[in-house]
Backbone as a printed PyTorch tensor [residue, N CA C, xyz], in Angstrom:
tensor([[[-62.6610,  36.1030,  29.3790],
         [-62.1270,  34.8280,  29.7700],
         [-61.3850,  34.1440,  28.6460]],

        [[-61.8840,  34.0700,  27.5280],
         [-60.9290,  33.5920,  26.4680],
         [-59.7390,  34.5300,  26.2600]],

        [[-59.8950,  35.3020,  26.5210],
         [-58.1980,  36.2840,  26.1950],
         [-57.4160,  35.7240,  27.4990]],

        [[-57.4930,  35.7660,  28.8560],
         [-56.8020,  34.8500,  29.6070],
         [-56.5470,  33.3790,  29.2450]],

        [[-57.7480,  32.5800,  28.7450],
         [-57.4800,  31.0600,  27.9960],
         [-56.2290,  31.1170,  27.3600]],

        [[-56.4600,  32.2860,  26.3460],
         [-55.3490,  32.0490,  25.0230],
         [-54.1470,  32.5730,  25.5930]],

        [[-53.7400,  33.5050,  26.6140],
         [-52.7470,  33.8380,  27.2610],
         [-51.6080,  32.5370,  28.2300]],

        [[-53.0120,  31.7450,  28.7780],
         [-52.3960,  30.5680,  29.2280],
         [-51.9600,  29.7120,  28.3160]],

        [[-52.6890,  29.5940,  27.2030],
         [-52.8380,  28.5260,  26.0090],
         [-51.0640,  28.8950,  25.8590]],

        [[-50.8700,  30.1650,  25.1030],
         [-49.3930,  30.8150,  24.7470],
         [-48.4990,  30.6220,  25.7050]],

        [[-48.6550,  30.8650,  27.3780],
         [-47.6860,  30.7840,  27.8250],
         [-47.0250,  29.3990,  27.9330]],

        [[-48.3790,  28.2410,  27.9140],
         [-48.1500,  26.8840,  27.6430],
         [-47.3100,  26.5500,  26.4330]],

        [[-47.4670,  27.1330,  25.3630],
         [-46.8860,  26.6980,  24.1800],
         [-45.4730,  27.4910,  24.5580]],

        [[-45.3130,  28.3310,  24.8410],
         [-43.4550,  29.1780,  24.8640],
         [-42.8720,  28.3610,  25.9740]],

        [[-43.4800,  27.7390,  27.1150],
         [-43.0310,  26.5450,  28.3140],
         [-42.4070,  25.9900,  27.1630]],

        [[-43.3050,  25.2170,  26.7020],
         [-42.9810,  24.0270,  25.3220],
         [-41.8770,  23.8530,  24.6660]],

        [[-41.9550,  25.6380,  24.0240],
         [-41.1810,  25.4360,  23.1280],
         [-39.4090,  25.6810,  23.7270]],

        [[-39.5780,  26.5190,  25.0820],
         [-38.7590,  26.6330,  25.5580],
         [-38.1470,  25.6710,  26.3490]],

        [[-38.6150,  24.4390,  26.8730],
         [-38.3340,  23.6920,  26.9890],
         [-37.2780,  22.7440,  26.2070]],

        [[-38.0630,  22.8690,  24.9090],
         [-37.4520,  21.9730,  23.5810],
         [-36.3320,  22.3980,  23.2530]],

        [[-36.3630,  23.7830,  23.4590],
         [-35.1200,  24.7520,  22.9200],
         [-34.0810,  23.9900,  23.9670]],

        [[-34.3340,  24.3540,  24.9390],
         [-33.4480,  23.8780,  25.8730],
         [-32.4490,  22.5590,  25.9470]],

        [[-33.8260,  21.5820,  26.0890],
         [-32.7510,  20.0440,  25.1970],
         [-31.9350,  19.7030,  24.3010]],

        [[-32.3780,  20.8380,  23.4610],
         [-31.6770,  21.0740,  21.8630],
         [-30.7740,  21.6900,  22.3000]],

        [[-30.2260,  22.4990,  22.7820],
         [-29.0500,  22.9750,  23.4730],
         [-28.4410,  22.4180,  24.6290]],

        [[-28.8490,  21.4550,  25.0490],
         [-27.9310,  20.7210,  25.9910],
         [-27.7560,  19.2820,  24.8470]],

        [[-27.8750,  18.4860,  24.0470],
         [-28.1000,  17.9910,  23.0070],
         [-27.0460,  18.5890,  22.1240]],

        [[-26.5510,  19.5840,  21.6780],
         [-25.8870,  20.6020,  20.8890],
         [-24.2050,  20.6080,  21.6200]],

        [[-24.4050,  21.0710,  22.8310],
         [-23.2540,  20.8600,  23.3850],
         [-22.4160,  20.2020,  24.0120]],

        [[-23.4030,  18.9490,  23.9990],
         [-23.0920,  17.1760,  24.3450],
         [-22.3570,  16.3230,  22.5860]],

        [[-23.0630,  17.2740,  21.4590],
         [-22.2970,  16.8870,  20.4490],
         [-21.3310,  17.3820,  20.0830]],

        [[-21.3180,  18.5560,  20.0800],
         [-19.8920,  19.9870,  20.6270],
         [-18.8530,  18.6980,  20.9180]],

        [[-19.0000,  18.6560,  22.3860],
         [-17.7660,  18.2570,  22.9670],
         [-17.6550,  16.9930,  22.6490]],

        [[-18.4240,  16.1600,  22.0300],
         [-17.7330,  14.5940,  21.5360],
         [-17.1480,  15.0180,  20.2400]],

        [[-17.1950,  15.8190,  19.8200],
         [-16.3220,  16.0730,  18.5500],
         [-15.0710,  16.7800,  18.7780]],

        [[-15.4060,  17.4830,  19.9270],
         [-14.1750,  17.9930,  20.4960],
         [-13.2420,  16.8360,  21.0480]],

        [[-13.5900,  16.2110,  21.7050],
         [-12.5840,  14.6930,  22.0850],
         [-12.1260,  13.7870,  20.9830]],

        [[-13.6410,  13.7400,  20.0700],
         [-12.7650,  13.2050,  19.4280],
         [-11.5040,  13.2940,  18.4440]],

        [[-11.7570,  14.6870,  18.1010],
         [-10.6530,  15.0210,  17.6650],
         [ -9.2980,  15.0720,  18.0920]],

        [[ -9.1370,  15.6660,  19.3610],
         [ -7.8160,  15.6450,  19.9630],
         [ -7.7270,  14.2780,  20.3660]],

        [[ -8.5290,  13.3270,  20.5100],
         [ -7.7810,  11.8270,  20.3330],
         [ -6.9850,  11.4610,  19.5380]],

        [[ -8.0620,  12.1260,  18.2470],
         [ -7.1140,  11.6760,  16.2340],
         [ -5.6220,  11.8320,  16.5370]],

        [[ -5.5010,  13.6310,  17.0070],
         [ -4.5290,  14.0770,  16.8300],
         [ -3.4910,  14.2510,  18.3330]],

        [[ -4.0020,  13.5240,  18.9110],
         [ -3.1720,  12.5200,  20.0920],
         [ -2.2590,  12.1820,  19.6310]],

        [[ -0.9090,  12.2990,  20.1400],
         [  0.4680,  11.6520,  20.0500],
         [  0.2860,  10.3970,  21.3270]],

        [[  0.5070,   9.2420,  20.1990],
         [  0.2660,   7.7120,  21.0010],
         [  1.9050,   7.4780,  21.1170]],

        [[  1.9640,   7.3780,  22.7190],
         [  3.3680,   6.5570,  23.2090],
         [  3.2010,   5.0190,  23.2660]],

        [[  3.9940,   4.5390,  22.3160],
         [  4.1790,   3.1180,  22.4280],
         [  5.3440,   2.3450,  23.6400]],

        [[  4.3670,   1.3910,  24.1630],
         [  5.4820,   1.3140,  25.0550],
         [  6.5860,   0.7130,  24.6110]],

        [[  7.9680,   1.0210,  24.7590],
         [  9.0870,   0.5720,  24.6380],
         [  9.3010,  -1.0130,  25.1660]],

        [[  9.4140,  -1.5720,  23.8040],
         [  9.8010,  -3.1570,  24.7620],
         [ 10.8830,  -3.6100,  24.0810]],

        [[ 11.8340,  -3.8390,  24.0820],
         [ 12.8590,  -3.8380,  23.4620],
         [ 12.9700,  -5.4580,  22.7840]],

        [[ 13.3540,  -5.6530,  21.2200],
         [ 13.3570,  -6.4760,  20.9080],
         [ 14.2910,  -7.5400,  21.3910]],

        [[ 14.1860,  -8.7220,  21.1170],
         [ 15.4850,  -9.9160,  21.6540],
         [ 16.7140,  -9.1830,  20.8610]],

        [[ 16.1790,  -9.2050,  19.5670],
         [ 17.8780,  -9.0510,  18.8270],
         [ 18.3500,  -7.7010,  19.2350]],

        [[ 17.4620,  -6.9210,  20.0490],
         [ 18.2840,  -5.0180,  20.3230],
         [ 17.8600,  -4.6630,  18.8310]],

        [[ 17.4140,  -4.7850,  18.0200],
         [ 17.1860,  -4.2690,  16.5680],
         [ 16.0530,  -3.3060,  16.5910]],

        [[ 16.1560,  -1.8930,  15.8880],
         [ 15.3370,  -1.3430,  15.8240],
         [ 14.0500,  -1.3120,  15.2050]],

        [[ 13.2160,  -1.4370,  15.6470],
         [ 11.6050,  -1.5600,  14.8930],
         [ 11.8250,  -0.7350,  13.7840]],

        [[ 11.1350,  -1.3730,  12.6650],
         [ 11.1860,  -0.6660,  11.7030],
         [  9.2920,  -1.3700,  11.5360]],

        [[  8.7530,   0.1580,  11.5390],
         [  7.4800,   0.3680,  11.6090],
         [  6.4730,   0.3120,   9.9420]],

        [[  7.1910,   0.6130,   9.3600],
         [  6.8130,   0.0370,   7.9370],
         [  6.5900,  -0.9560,   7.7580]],

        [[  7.7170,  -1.7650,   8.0200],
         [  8.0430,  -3.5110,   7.9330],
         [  6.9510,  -4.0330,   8.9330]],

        [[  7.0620,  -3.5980,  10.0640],
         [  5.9080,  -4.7270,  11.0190],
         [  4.6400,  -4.3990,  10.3770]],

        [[  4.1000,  -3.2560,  10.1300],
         [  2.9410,  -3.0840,   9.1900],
         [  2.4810,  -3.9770,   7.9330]],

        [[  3.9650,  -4.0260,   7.5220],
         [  3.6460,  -4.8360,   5.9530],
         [  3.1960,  -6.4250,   6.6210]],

        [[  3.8980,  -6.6500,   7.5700],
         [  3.8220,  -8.0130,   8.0770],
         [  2.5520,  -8.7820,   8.6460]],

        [[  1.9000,  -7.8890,   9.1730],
         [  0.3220,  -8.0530,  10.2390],
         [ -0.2470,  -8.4370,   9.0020]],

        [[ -0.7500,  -9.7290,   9.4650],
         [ -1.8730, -10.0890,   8.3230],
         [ -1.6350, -11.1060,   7.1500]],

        [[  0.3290, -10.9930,   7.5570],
         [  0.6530, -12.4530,   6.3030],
         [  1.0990, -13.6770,   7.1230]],

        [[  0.3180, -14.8150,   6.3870],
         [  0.8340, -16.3370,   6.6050],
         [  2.2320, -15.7150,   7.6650]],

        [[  2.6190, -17.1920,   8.2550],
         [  4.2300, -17.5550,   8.5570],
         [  5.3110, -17.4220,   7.1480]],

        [[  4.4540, -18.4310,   6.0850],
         [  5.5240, -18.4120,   5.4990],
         [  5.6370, -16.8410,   4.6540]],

        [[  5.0310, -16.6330,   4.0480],
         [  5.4540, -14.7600,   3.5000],
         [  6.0180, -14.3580,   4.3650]],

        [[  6.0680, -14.2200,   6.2060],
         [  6.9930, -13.5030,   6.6490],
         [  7.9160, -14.2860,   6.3460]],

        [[  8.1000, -15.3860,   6.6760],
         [  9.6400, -15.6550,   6.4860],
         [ 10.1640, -15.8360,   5.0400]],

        [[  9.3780, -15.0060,   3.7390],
         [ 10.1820, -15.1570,   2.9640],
         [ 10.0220, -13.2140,   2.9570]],

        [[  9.8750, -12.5680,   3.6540],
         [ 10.3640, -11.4150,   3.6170],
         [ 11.4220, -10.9300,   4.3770]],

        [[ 11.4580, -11.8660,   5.6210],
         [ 12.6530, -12.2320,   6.2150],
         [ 13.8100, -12.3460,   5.7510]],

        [[ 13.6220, -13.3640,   4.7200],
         [ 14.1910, -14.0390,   3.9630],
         [ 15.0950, -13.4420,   2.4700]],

        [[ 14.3330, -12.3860,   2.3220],
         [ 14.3430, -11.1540,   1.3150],
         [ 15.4400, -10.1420,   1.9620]],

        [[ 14.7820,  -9.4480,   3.0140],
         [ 15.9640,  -8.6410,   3.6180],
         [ 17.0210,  -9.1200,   3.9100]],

        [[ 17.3150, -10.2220,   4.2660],
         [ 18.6770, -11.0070,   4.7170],
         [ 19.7470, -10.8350,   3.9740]],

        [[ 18.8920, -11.5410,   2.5830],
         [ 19.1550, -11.7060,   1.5810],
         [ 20.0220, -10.1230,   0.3500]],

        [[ 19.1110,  -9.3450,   0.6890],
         [ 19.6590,  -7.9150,   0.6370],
         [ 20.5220,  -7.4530,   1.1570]],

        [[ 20.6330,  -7.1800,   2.4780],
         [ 21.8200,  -6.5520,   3.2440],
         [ 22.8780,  -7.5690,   2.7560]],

        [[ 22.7340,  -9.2190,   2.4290],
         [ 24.1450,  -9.5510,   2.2910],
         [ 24.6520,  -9.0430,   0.8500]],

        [[ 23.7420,  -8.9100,  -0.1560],
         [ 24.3920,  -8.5490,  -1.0710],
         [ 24.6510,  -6.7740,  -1.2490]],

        [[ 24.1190,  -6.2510,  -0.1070],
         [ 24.8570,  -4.5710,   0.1520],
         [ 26.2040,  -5.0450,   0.9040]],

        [[ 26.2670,  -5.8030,   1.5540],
         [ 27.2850,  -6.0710,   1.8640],
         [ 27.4460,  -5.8160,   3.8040]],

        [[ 26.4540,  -5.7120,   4.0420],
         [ 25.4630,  -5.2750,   5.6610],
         [ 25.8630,  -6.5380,   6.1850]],

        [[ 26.9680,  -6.9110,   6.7270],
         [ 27.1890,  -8.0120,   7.2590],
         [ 26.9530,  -7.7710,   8.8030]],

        [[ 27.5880,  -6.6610,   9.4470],
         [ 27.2220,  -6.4590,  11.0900],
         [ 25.7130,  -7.2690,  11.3560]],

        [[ 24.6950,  -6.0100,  10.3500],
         [ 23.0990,  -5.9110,  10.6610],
         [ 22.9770,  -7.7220,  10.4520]],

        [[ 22.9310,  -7.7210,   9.6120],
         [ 22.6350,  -9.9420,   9.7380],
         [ 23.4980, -10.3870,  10.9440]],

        [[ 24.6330, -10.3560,  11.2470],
         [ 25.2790, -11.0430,  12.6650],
         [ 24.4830, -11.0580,  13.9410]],

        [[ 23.1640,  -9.6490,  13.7460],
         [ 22.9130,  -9.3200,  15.1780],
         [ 21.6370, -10.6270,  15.0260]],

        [[ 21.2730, -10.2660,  14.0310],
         [ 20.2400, -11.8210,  13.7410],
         [ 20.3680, -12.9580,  14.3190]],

        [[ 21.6990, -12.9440,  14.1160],
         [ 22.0760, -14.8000,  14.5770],
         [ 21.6110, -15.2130,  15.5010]],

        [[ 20.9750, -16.2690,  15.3400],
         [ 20.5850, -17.3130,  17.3530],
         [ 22.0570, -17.1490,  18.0820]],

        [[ 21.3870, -16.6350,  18.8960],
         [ 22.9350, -16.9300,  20.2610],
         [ 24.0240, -17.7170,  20.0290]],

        [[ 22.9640, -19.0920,  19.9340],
         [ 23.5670, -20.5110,  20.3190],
         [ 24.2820, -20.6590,  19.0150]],

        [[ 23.9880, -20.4810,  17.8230],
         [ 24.3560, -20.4610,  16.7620],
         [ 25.6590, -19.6740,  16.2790]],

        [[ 25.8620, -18.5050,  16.7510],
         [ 26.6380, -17.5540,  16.8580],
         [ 27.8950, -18.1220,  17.6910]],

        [[ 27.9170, -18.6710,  18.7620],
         [ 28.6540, -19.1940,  19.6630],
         [ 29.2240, -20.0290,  19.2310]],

        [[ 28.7070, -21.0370,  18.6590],
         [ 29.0270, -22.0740,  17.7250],
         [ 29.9050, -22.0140,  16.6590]],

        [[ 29.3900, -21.1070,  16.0140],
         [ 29.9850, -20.7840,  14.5820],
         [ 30.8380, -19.7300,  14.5680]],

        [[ 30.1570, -18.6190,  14.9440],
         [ 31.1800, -17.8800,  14.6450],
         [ 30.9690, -16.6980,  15.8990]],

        [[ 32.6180, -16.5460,  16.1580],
         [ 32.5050, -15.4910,  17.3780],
         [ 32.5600, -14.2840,  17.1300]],

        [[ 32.4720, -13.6210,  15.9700],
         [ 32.5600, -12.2220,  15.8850],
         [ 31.9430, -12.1160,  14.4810]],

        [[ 31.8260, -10.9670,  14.3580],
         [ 30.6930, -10.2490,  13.2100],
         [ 31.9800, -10.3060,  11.7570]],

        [[ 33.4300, -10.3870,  12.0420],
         [ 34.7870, -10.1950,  10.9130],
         [ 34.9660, -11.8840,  10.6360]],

        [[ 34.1460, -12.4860,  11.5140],
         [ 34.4080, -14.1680,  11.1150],
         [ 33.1120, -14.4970,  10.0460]],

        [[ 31.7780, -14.0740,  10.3970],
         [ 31.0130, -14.5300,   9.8270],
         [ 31.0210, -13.4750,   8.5830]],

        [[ 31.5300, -12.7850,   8.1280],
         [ 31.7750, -11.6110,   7.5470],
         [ 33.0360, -12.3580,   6.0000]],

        [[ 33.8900, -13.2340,   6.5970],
         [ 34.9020, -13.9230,   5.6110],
         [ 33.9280, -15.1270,   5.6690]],

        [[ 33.3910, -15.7910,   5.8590],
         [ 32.9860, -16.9360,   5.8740],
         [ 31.6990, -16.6130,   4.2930]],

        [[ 30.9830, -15.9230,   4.6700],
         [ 30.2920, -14.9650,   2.9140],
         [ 30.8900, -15.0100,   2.2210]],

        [[ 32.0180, -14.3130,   2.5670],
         [ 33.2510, -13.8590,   1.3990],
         [ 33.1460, -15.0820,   0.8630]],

        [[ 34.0910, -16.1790,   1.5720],
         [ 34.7790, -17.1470,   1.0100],
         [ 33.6220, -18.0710,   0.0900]],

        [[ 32.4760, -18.2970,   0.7770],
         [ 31.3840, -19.5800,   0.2700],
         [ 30.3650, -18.8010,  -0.2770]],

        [[ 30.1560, -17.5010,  -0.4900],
         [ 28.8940, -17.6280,  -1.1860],
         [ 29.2700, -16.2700,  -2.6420]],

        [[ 28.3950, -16.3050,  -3.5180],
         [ 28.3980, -15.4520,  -4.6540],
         [ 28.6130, -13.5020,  -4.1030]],

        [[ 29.5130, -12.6930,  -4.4270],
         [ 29.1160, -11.1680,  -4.1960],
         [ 28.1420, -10.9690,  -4.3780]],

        [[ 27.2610, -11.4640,  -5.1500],
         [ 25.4750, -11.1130,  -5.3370],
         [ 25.0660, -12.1280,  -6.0060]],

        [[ 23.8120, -12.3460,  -5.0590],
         [ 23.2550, -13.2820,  -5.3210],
         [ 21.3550, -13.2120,  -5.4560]],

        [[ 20.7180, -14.0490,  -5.8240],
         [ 18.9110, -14.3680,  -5.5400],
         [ 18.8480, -15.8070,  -5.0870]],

        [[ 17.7080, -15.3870,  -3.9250],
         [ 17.1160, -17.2070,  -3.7480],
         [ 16.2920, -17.5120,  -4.3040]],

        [[ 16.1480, -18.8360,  -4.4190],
         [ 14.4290, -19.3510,  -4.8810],
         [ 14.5110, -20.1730,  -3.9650]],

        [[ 13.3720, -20.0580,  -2.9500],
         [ 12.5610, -20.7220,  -2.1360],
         [ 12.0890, -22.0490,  -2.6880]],

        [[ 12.2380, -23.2370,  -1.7540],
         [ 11.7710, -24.2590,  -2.2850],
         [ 11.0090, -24.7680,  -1.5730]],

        [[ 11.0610, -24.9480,   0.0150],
         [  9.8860, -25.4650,   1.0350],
         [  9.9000, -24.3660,   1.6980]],

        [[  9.0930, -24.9980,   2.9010],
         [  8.7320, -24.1200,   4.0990],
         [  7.7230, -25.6740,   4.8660]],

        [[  8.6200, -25.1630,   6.1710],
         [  7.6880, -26.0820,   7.1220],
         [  7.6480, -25.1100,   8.4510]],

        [[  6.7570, -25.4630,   9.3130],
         [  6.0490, -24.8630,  10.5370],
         [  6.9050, -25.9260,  11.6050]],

        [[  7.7000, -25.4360,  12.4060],
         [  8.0230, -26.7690,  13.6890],
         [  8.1260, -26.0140,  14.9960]],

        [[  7.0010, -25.9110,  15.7490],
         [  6.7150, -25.7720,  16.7100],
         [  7.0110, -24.0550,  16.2550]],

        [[  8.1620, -23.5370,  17.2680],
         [  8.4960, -22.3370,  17.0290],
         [  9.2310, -21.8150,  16.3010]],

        [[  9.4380, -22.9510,  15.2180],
         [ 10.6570, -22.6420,  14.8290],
         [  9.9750, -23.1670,  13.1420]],

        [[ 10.4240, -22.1630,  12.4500],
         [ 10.2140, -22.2050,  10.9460],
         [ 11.1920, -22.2290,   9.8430]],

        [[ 11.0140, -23.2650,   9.0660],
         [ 12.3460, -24.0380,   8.4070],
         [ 11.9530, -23.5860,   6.4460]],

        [[ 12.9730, -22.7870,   6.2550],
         [ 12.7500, -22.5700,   5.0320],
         [ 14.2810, -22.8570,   3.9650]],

        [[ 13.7380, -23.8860,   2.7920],
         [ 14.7470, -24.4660,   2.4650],
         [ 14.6980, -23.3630,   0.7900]],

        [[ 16.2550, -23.4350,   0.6620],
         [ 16.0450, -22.3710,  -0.6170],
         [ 17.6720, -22.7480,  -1.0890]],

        [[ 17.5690, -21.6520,  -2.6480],
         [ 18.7080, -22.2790,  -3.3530],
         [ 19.2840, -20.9680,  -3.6050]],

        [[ 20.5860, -20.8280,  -3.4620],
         [ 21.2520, -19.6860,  -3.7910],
         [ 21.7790, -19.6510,  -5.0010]],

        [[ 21.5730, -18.4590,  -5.5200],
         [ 22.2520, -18.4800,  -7.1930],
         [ 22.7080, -17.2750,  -7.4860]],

        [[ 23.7080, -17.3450,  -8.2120],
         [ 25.0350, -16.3060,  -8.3370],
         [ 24.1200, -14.9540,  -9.5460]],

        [[ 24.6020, -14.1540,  -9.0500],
         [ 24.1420, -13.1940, -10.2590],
         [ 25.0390, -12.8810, -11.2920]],

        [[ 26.0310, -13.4730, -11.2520],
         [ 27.3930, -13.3620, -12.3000],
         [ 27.7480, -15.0220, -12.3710]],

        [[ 27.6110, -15.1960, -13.5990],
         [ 27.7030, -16.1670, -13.8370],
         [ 29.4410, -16.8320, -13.8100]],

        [[ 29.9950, -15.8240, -13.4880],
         [ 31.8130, -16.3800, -13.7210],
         [ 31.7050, -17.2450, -12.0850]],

        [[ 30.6690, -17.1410, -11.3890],
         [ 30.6970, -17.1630,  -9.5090],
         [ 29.4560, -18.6120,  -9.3910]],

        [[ 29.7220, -18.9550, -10.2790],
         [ 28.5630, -20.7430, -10.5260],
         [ 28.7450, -21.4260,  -9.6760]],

        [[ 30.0240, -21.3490,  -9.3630],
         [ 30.9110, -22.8340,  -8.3680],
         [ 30.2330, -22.0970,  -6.9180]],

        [[ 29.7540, -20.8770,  -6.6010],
         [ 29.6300, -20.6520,  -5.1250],
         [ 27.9520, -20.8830,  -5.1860]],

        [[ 27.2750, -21.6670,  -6.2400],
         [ 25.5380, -21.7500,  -6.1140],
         [ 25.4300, -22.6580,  -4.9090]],

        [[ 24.7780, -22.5790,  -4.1670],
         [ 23.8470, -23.6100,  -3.0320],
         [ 22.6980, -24.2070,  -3.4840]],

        [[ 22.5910, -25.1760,  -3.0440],
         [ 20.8960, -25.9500,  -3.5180],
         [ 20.5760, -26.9770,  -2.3870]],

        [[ 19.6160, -26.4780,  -1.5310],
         [ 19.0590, -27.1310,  -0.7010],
         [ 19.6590, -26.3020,   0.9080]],

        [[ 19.9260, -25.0980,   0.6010],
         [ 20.3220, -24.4840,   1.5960],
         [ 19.0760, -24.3930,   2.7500]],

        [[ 19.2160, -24.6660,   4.0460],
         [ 18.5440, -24.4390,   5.4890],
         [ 18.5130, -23.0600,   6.1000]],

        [[ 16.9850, -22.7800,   6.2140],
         [ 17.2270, -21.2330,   6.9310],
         [ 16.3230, -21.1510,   8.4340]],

        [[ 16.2680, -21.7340,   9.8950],
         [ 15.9500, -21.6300,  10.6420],
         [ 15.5600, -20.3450,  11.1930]],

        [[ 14.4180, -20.3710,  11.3070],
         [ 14.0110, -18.2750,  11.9790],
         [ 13.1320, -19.4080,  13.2380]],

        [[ 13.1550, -18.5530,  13.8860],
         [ 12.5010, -18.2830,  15.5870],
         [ 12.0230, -17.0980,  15.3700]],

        [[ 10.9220, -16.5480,  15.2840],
         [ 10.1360, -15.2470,  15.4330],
         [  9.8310, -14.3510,  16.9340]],

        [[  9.9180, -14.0810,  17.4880],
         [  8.9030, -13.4100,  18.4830],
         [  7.8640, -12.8410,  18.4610]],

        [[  8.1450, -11.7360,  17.5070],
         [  7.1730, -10.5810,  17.1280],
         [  7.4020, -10.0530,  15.4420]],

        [[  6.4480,  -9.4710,  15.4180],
         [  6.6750,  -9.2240,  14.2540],
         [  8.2990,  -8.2030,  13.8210]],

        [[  8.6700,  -8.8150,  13.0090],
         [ 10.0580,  -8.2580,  12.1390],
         [ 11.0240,  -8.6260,  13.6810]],

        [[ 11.0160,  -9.7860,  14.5320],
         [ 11.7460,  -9.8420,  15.9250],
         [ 12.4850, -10.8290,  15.8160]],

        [[ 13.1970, -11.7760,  15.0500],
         [ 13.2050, -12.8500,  14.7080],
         [ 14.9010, -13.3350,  14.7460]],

        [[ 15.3080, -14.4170,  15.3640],
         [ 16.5830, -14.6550,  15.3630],
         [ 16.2920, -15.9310,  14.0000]],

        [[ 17.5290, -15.7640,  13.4680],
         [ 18.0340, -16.6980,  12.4890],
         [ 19.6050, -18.3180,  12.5250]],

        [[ 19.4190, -18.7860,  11.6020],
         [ 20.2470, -19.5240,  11.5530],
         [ 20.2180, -20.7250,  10.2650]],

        [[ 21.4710, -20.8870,  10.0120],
         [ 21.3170, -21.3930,   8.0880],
         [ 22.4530, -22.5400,   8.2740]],

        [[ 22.1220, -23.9040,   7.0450],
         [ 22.3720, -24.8910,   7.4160],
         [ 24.3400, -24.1060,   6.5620]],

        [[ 25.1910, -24.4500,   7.7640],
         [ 26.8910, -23.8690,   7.2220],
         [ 27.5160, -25.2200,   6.9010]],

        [[ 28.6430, -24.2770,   5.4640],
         [ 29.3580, -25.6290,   4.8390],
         [ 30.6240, -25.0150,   6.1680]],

        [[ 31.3340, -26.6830,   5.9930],
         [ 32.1640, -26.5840,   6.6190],
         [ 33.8190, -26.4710,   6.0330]]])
């Protein structure tokens, strides 16, 4: 009778252990495949949906990156920076597409008007220094001073120049600057 006991005793314990085994292998291949998902998530190609900016300008995905996470005013003095760049590359189109509508309409009707209007009033190269910044409603007002990088070009410095941005989204932003007449 004890050799049957211990036979049951054993077959009880291999139930057991076979049991355990079992969980451990359904357990095993429940972690399998979350590593399997998760991986081909990582390496998922994410479609962004296409929403096209106001200005038609192409996202530049670096730039909105750098942007997430700063004040109003740092964007608009990085805004403020690129503008500032392309005019002294001489990128006059890319700034025209900037312009507020209404502003554009106003001032100037084509990209070869606002294009001589640089020419004529401001330095071939220039730096700003930022002097305010105010918040108005949607609209963000940054006042700054233009200064010649060649000093023979003094007479074309600005001081107290107006730079109106309207944002949407990040790096989405129409512009507009206080013009001599």
């Amino acid at each position: 009778m004890k050799e049957t006991e211990k036979k049951k005793k054993i077959n009880k314990d291999e139930r057991k252990i076979k049991i355990i085994l079992g969980i451990m292998l359904i357990l095993f291949v429940l972690t399998l495949a979350s590593f399997v998902m998760l991986i081909t998530k990582l390496f998922e190609k994410k479609e962004e949906p296409k929403v096209p900016y106001v200005t038609g300008i192409e996202k530049n995905e670096k730039l909105v990156e750098r942007l997430k996470g700063k004040s109003e005013y740092a964007r608009m003095k990085i805004y403020l920076g690129d503008i500032v760049k392309k005019l002294n590359e001489k990128n006059y189109s890319d700034i025209y597409k900037r312009l507020a509508p209404e502003y554009k309409k106003k001032y100037f009707n084509s990209s070869e008007e606002f294009e001589k209007y640089f020419k004529d009033y401001y330095p071939d190269s220039f730096s700003i220094k930022h002097v305010n910044f105010e918040a108005i409603g949607d609209y963000y007002v940054v006042e700054a001073d233009i200064i010649a990088n060649n000093s023979n070009e003094d007479n074309k410095n600005k001081k107290g120049l107006y730079f109106i941005f309207r944002e949407y989204d990040f790096n989405d932003y129409v512009f507009s600057f206080s013009k001599n007449k």
